[in-house]
N, C-alpha and C positions, 0 to 999 in steps of 0.2 A: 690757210688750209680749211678754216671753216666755210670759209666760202664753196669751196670746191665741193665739202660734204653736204652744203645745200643744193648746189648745183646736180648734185648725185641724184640726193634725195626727187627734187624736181622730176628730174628726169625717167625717175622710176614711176611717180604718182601720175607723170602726164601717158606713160606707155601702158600704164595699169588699165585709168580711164576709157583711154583708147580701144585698150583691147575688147572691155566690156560695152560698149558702143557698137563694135564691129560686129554684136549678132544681130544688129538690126539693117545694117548694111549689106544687101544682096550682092551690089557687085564686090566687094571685096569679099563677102565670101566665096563666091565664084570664082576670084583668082586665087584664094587660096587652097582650092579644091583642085582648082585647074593645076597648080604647085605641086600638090599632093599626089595627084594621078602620074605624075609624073617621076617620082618617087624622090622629091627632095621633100622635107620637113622645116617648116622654118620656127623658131626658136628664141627665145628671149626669157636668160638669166640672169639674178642678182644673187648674191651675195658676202659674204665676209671674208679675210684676209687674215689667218692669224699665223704666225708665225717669225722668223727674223731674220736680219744679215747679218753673218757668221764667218770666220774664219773655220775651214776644215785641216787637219783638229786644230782644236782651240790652243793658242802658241800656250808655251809656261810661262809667258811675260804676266797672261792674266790669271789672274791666282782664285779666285771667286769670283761670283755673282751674286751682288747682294740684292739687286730686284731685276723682273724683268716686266714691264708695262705693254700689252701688243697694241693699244690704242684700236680705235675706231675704223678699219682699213676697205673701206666697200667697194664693190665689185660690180660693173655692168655689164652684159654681154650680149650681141646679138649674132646669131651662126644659124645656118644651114646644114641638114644631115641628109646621107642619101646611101640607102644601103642596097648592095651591089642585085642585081636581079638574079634571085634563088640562091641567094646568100648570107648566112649571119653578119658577113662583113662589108663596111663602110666605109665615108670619109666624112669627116665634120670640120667645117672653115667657120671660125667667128672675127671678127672684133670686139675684143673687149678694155671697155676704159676702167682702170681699178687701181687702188691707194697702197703702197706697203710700208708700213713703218712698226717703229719701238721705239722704245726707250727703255735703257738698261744704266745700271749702274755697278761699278765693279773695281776690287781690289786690283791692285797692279805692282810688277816689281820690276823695274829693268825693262820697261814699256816705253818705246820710242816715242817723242811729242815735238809734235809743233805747235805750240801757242803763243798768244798774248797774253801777258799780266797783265792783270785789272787795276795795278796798282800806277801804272803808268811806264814802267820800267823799259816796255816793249816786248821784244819777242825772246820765247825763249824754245831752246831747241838741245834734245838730250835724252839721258833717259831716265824716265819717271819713274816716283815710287810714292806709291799713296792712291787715292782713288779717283776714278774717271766714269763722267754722266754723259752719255751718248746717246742722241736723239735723230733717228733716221724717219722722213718722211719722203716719199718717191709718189710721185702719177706718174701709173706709163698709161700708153695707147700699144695694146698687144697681138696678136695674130698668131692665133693658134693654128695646128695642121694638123687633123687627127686621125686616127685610123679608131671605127669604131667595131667593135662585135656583140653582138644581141647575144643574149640568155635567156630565152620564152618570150613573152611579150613584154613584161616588165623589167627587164634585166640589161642595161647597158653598157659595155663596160670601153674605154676610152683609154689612147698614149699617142703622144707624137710631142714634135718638137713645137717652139714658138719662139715669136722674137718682139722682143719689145721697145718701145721708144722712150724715150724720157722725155716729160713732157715738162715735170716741175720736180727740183730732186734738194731736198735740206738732209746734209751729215754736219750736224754742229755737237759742241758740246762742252764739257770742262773736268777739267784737272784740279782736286784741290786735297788740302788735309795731307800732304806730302813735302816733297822736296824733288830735284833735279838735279843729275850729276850732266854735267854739260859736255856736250856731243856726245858720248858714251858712258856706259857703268863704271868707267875710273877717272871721270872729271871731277872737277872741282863743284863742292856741293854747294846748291842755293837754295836754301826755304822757300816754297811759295804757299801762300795762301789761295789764291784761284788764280787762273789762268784758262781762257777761252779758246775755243776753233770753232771754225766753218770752213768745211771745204767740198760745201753743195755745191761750187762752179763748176769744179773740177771731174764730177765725176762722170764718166761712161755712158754717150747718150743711147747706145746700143747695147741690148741685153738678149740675150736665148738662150735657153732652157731647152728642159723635158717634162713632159707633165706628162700625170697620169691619174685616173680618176674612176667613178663609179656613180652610176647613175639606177634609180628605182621611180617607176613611175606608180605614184600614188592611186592618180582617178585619168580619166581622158586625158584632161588638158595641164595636169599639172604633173614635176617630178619633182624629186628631191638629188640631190647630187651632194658630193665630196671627192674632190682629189686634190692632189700634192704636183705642186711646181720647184720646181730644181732649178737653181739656174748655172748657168755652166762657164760662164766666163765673169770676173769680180765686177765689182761697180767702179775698183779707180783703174787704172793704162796701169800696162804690167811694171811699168819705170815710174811709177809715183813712188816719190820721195816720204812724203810726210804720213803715206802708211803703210807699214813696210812688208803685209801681208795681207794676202786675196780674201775678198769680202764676199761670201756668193749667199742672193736671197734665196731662202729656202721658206716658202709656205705654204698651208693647206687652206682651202677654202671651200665654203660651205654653204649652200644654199639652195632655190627652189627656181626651175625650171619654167616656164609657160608654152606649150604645144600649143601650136595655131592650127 
């Protein structure tokens, strides 16, 4: 994952460069004038991911959260805007490549698991009680569809659906400081000390949502943005076994616009 956050990174400093370059280039500014008269807007965002994936509501298997970590989650984006002629309203199409994870940790009682013991023992399968560290990392590749409406000149405001791909996706984690009634809350009890999962293979290479957002533009060439993505169907197949309730990412992100 560090990799990919360099790869972000890169990718932001080389289109930053870039951009700052282009006022000395006539013919790209000419097509981008030539873009402009035309009434499309072209666009290039970055920024941050905070938030998690959640069960709605939270079951009563989990009884607390004793931390929640949102990690480092960044966002790239490049879209087109074009608002309708003699109209506050639009439509805005981007691509964007961007990271969503956490890491939480949390009490649990009568919490279904499927893991390994560390101990060697093999697998164990039932329901837990004690605590569990869960560390979700996801890249998609996303496409938003947006329907925009203007507020003055500085005032943007943004909703439509999107859909996303998985491109690289880790839900691992462990179990420990507990015990296990096996297959259900009235088996037979076994101690464990830790016990591991991953079940990044497994999950949902297809993702869509709803987002919705706001947008203030600073100076000419730059805004500032915040909106909330929903997503509307879980991250594992409605018939996954090893977790027994719907996972849906829910986050906000945050960051600064570039108007070419």
């Amino acid at each position: 994952m560090k990799k990919t956050i360099l790869v972000i990174l890169a990718v932001i400093t080389a289109v930053a460069a870039s951009a700052q370059q282009s006022t000395s280039l006539n013919d790209t500014d000419k097509n981008l004038m030539w873009v402009a008269q035309r009434g499309w807007n072209i666009r290039l965002s970055a920024g941050v991911n905070i938030g998690g994936t959640s069960p709605l509501p939270l079951p009563r298997e989990i009884r607390s959260i004793n931390s929640y970590n949102p990690g480092l989650n960044l966002s790239l984006e490049g879209s087109v805007q074009r608002s309708f002629n003699n109209s506050r309203w639009g439509v805005l199409v981007g691509v964007r490549f961007e990271r969503k994870g956490m890491t939480t940790d949390a009490d649990t009682k009568n919490y279904h698991m499927e893991a390994w013991n560390t101990d060697g023992s093999g697998k164990v399968v039932g329901a837990w009680n004690g605590k569990v560290k869960t560390d979700v990392n996801c890249t998609y590749l996303t496409l938003p569809l947006l329907a925009t409406y203007s507020i003055g000149e500085r005032v943007m405001l943004s909703a439509g659906p999107y859909v996303s791909y998985l491109l690289d996706g880790e839900f691992s984690g462990q179990a420990y400081d507990g015990y296990i009634r096996d297959q259900n809350p009235t088996g037979e009890r076994a101690d464990v000390t830790r016990a591991e999962y991953d079940f990044g293979s497994d999950m949902n290479r297809w993702q869509w949502g709803v987002q919705a957002g706001c947008e203030y533009r600073a100076y000419t060439h730059l805004a500032l943005f915040a909106n909330l993505q929903w997503g509307v169907n879980s991250i594992f197949p409605d018939d996954y076994s090893a977790v027994t309730f719907a996972l849906y990412p829910i986050y906000a992100t945050f960051g600064f616009t570039y108007l070419f």
